[in-house]
C-alpha positions as CSV (number, residue, x, y, z in Angstrom):
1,X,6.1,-76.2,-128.3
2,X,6.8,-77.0,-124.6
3,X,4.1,-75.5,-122.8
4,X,0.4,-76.1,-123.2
5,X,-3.0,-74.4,-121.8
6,X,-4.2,-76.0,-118.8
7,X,-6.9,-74.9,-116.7
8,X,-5.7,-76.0,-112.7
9,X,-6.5,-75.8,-109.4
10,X,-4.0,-74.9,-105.8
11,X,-6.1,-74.7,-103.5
12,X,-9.4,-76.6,-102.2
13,X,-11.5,-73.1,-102.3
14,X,-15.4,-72.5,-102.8
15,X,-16.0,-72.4,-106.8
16,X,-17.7,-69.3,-106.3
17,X,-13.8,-68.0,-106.2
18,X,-12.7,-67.3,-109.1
19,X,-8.7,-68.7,-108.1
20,X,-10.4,-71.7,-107.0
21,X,-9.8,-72.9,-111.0
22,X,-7.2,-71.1,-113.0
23,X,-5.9,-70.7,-116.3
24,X,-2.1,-72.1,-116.5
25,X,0.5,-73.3,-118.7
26,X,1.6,-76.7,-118.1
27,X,4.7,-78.5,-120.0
28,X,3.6,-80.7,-122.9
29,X,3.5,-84.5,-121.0
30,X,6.6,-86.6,-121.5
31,X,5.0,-90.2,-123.1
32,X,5.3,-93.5,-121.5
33,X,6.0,-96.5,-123.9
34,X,2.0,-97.5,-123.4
35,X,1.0,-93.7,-123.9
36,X,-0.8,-91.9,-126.3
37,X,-0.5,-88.0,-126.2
38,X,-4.5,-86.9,-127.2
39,X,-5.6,-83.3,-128.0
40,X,-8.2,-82.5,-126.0
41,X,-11.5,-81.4,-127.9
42,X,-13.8,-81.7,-124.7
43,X,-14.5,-83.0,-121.3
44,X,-17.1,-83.4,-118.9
45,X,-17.3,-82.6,-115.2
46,X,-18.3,-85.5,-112.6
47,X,-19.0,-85.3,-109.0
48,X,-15.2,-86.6,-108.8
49,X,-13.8,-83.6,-110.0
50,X,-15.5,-81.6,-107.4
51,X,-14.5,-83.8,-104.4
52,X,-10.8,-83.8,-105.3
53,X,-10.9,-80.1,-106.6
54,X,-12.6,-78.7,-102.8
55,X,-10.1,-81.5,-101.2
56,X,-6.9,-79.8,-102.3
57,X,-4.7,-78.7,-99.7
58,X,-2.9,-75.3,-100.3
59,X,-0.3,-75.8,-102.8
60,X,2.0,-74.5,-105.8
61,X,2.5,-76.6,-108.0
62,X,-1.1,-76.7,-110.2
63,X,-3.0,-79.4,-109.8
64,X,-4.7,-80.4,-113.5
65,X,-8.2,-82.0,-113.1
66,X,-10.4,-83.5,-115.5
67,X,-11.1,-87.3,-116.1
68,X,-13.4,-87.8,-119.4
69,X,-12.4,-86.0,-122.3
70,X,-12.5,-87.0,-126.5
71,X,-10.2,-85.7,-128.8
72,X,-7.4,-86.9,-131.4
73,X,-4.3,-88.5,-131.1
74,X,-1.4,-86.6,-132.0
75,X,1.7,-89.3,-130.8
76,X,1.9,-92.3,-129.4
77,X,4.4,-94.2,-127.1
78,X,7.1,-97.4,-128.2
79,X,4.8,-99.7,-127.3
80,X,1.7,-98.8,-128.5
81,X,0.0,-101.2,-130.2
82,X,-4.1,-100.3,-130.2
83,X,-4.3,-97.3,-131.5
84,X,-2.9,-94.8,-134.6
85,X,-1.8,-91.4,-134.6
86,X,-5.3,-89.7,-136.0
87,X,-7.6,-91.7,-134.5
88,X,-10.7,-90.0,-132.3
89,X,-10.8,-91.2,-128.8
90,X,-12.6,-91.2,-125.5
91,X,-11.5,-92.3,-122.3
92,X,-11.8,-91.5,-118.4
93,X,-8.3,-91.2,-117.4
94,X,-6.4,-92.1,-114.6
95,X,-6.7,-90.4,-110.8
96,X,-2.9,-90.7,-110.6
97,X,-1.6,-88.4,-113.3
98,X,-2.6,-85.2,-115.0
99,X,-6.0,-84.5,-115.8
100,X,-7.7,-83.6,-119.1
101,X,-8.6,-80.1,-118.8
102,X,-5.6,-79.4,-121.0
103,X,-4.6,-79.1,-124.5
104,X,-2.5,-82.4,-124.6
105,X,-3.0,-85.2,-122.5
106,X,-1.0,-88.3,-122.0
107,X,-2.9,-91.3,-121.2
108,X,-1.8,-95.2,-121.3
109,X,-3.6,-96.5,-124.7
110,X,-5.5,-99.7,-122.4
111,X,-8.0,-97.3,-120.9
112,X,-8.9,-95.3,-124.2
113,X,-11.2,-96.6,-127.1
114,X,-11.7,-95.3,-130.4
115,X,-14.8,-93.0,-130.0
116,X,-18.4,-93.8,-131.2
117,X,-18.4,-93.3,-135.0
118,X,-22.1,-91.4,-134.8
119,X,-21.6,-89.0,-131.9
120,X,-19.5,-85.3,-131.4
121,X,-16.3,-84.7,-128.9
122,X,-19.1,-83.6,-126.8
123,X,-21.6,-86.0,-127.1
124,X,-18.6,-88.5,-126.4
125,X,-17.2,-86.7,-124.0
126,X,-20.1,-87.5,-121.8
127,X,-19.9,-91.0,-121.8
128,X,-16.2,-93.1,-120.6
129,X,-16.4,-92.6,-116.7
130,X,-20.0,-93.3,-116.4
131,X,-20.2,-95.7,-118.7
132,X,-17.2,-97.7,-117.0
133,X,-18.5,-97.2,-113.7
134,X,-22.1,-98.6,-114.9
135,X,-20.2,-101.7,-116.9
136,X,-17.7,-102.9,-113.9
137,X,-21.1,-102.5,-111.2
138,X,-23.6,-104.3,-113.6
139,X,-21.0,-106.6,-115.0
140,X,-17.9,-107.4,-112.6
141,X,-19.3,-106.7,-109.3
142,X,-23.3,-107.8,-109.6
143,X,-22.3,-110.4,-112.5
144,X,-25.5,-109.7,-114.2
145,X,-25.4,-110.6,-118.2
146,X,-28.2,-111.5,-121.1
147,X,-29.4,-114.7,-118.7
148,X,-30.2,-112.4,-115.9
149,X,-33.5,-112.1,-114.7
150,X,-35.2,-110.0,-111.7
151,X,-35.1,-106.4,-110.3
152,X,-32.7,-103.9,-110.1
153,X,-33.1,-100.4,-108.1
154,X,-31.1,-97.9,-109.9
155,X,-31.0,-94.7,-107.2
156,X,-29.4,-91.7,-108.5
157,X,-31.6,-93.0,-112.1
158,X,-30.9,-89.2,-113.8
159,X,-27.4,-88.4,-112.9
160,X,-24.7,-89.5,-114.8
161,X,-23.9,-92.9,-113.7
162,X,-27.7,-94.1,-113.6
163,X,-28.2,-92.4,-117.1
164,X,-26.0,-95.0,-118.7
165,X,-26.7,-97.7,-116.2
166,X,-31.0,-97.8,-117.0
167,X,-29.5,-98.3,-121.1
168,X,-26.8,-100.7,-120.4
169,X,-29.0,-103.2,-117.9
170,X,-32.3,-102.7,-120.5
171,X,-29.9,-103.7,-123.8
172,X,-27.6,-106.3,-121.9
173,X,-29.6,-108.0,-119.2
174,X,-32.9,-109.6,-118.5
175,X,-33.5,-107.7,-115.6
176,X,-36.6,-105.2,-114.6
177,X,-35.0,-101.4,-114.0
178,X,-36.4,-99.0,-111.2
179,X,-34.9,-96.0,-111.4
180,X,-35.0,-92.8,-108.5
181,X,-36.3,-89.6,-109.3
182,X,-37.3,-86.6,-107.8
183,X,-38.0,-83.7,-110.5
184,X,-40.5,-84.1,-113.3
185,X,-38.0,-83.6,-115.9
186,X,-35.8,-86.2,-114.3
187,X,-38.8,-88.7,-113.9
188,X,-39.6,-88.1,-117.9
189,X,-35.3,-88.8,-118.6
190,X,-35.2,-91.8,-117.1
191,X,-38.4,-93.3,-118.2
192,X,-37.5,-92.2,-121.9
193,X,-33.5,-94.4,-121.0
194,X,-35.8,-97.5,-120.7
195,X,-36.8,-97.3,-116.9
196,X,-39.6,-99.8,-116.2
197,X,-40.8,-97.9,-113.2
198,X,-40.0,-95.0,-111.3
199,X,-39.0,-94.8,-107.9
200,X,-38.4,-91.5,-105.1
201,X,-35.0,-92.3,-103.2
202,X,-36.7,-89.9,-100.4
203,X,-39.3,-92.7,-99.5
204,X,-37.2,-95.4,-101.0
205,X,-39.8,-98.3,-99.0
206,X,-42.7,-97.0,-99.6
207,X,-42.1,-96.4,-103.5
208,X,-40.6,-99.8,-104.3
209,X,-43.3,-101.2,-102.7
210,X,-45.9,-99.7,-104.5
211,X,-43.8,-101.1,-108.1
212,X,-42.0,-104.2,-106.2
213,X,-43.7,-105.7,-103.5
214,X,-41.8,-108.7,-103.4
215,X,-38.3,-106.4,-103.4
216,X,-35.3,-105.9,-105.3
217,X,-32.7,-108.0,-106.3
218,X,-30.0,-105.6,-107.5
219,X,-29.9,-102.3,-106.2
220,X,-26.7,-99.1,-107.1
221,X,-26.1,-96.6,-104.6
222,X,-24.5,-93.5,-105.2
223,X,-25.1,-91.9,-101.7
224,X,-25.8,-94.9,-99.0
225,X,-24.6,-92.7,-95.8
226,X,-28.2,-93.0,-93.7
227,X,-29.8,-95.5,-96.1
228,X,-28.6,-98.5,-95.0
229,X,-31.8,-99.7,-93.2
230,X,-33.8,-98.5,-96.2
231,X,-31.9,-100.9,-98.2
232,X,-32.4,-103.9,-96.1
233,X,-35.8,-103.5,-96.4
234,X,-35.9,-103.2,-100.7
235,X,-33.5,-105.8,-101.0
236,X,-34.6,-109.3,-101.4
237,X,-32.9,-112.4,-98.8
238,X,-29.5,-112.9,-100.5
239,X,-29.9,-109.9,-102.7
240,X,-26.5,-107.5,-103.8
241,X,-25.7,-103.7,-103.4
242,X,-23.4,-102.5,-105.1
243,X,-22.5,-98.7,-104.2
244,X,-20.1,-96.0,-105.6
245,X,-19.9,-93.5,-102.8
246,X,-17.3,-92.5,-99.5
247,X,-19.8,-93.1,-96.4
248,X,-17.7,-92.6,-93.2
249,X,-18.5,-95.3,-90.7
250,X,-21.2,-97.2,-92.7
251,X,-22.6,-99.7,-90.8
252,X,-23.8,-102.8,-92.3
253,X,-25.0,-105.0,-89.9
254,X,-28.5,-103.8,-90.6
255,X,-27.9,-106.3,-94.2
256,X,-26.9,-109.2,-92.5
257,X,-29.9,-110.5,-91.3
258,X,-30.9,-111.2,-95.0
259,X,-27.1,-112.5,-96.1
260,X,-27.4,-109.1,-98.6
261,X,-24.0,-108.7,-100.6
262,X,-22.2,-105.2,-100.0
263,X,-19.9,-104.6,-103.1
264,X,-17.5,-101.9,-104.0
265,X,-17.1,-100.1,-107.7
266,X,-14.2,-97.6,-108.2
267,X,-13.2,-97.8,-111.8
268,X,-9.9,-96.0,-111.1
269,X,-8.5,-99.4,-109.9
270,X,-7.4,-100.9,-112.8
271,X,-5.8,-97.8,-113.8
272,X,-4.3,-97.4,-110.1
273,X,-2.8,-100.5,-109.8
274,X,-2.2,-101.3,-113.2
275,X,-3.7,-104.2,-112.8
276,X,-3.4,-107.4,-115.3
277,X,-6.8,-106.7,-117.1
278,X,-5.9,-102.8,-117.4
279,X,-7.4,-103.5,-121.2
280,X,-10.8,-104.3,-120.0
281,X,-11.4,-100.7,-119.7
282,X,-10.5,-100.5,-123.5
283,X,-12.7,-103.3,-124.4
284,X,-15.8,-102.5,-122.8
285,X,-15.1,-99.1,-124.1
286,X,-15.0,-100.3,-127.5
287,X,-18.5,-101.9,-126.8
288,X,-20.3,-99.1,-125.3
289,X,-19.3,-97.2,-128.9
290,X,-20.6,-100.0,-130.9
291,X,-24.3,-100.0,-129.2
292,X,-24.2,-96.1,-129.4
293,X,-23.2,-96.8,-133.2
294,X,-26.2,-99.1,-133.5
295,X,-28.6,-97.1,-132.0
296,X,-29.3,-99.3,-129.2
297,X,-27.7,-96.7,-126.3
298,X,-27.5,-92.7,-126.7
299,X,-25.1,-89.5,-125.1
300,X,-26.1,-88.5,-121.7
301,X,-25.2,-85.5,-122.3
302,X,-27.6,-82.6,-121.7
303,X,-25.5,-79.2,-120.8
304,X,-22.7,-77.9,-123.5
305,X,-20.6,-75.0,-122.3
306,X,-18.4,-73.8,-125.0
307,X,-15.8,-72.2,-122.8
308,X,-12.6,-74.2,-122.1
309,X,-11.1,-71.8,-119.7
310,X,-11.1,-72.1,-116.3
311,X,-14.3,-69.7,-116.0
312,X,-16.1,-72.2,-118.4
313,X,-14.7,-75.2,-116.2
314,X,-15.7,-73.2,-112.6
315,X,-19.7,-72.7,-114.4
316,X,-19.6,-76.5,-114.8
317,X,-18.1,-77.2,-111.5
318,X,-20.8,-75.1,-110.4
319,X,-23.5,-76.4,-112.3
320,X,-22.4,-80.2,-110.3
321,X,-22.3,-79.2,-107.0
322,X,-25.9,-78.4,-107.1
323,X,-26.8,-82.1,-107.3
324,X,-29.5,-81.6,-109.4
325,X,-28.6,-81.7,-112.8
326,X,-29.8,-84.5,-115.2
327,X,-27.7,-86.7,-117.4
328,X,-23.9,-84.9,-118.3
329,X,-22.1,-81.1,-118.4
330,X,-19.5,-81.2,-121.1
331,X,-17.4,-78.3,-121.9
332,X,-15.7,-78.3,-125.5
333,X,-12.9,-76.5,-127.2
C-alpha cells in the first residue's frame, strides 16, 4: 500500500461548499526515527481546524487537517523508545505536518500517550488538545498545583477547553472554579464538571460579583478581543490571565493599573520548536488517562458522527462554527 484515504482541504471556502473538504488519497507518511505511524480510528474537530481550514489560500497540493485523533500503532521509527507496535493511543498532533483526518498518521512518539484504559477511540478522541491546552494554562503558565488556593474564572466553561479545565482545577488544585455559561444545558454541563458557581461572560462584572465580590484570582480567556476592561475589573491586584485566543491589537494597558499578569498558552509550541521538554506533552498525557482510569475526570465528548469522509468531517466543521456547541464533536471510523 502507498496511498491512503485522506479527507483534505485547497482552498479556504465556506463549509457550506461541499469542495471546501474533500475526499483524497494521500501517500502513506514516510517515519522519522522518533515517529510512530498510528491508524486512525477517530478524531475530533476544534475551533483550530476551522481557522486554518477557512485560512487556506488557493492551492493544489491537499492540505490534510485534523489534530486529536486515537487509534493503534501499526510501526514505529529507529528511535522509538515509549511506545509498541499495538498499543492504543491519543494525541493532538503537531500544526507543522499532516493532520489526522487520514488513515495513517505519522506523529513523533513524545506528544502521544497510551490512551485511557476505560474509554472508546471516540471518547478518547475528545480529550489530547483540550486537555493539553487546559494542563500547560493551569499548570505552566498560571503555576497553580494541590497548594493552590483562591478563585479562578473559567470563560468559555462548556466548550471544549473549559470542559476539561473545570475537572482538572477541581481534582488538582485548591482553587474555587466559576465557570461562563449562557444556555441552560450548558449551565447544567459545567455545574455537573465540578463548577462551584456559574457565571454569564455577557455581563462578566455584574455576574462575578454577585458569586465573587472580592474578584478573581485566575481567570482563561478564549475570546478577550473587547473584554479587556471587563477583566480588569474581575481580576484581583496582582491577579493572572491567561488566554488562548488571536485578538488583533489587544490593548492591555487597561491591566496595569492592578500589576495583572497577561500570559500566553499555545500547546503547539513544544511540538513547533521541538523544544527540550517535547515529552511533557506525553507525560501529562499519560496523567490525564490515569485520572479518567480512576474515575476522577470523564470524556467531553458529547456529539459522535460516524462518517469519516469528508461530508462527515464538513457536518462537524459545521457543527463548530456555530460556537454553541457543548463539550466535544468526534467523528469515528
Amino acid at each position: 500500500m502507498t496511498t491512503v484515504n485522506a479527507v483534505a482541504a485547497f482552498d479556504g471556502l465556506p463549509i457550506s461548499d461541499p469542495a471546501s473538504l474533500q475526499d483524497v488519497r494521500v501517500p502513506v507518511p514516510e517515519l522519522r526515527p522518533h515517529d510512530v505511524l498510528v491508524r486512525v480510528e477517530a478524531v475530533s474537530v476544534n475551533p483550530v481546524d476551522v481557522k486554518v481550514r477557512s485560512g487556506l489560500g488557493k492551492q493544489t497540493t491537499p492540505k490534510v487537517l485534523g489534530y486529536d485523533a486515537a487509534g493503534v500503532v501499526e510501526a514505529i521509527g529507529g528511535d522509538v523508545t515509549t511506545l509498541s507496535v499495538g498499543d492504543e493511543v491519543y494525541y493532538a498532533g503537531d500544526i507543522t505536518r499532516s493532520g489526522s483526518n487520514t488513515e495513517l498518521q505519522a506523529v513523533d512518539e513524545r506528544i502521544v500517550a497510551r490512551k485511557p484504559a476505560t474509554l472508546s477511540f471516540p471518547e478518547a478522541a475528545a480529550l489530547p488538545l483540550t486537555s493539553i491546552t487546559a494542563w500547560e494554562a493551569l499548570f505552566d503558565r498560571l503555576r497553580l498545583d494541590a497548594s493552590s488556593h483562591g478563585t479562578l474564572a473559567v470563560l468559555g466553561g462548556a466548550g471544549g477547553v473549559g470542559s476539561i479545565m473545570i475537572q482538572l482545577a477541581k481534582q488538582l488544585t485548591g482553587v474555587r472554579v466559576l465557570a461562563s455559561a449562557g444556555k441552560p444545558e450548558s449551565r447544567t454541563w459545567v455545574s455537573e464538571l465540578g463548577a462551584d458557581a456559574v457565571i454569564d461572560h455577557h455581563d462578566l462584572v455584574a455576574s462575578v460579583e454577585a458569586v465573587a465580590p472580592e474578584g478573581v484570582d485566575h481567570l482563561f480567556s478564549p475570546a478577550s478581543q473587547g473584554n479587556v476592561e471587563a477583566f480588569a475589573e474581575v481580576v484581583k491586584p496582582f491577579g493572572q490571565i491567561v488566554a488562548i485566543d488571536d485578538p488583533v491589537g489587544l490593548d492591555l494597558m487597561p491591566l496595569k493599573g492592578k500589576s495583572i499578569a497577561w500570559l500566553w498558552e499555545l500547546m503547539f509550541t513544544r511540538s513547533t520548536y521541538t523544544t527540550p521538554d517535547i515529552a511533557e506533552q506525553q507525560r501529562l498525557l499519560g496523567e490525564v488517562a490515569a485520572l479518567v482510569d480512576a474515575g476522577r475526570i470523564r470524556t467531553t465528548l458529547t456529539t459522535t458522527l460516524d462518517d469519516f469522509s469528508a461530508a462527515g468531517l464538513r457536518e462537524a466543521h459545521r457543527l463548530v462554527e456555530t460556537g454553541r456547541t457543548v463539550g466535544k464533536i468526534v467523528v469515528r471510523r
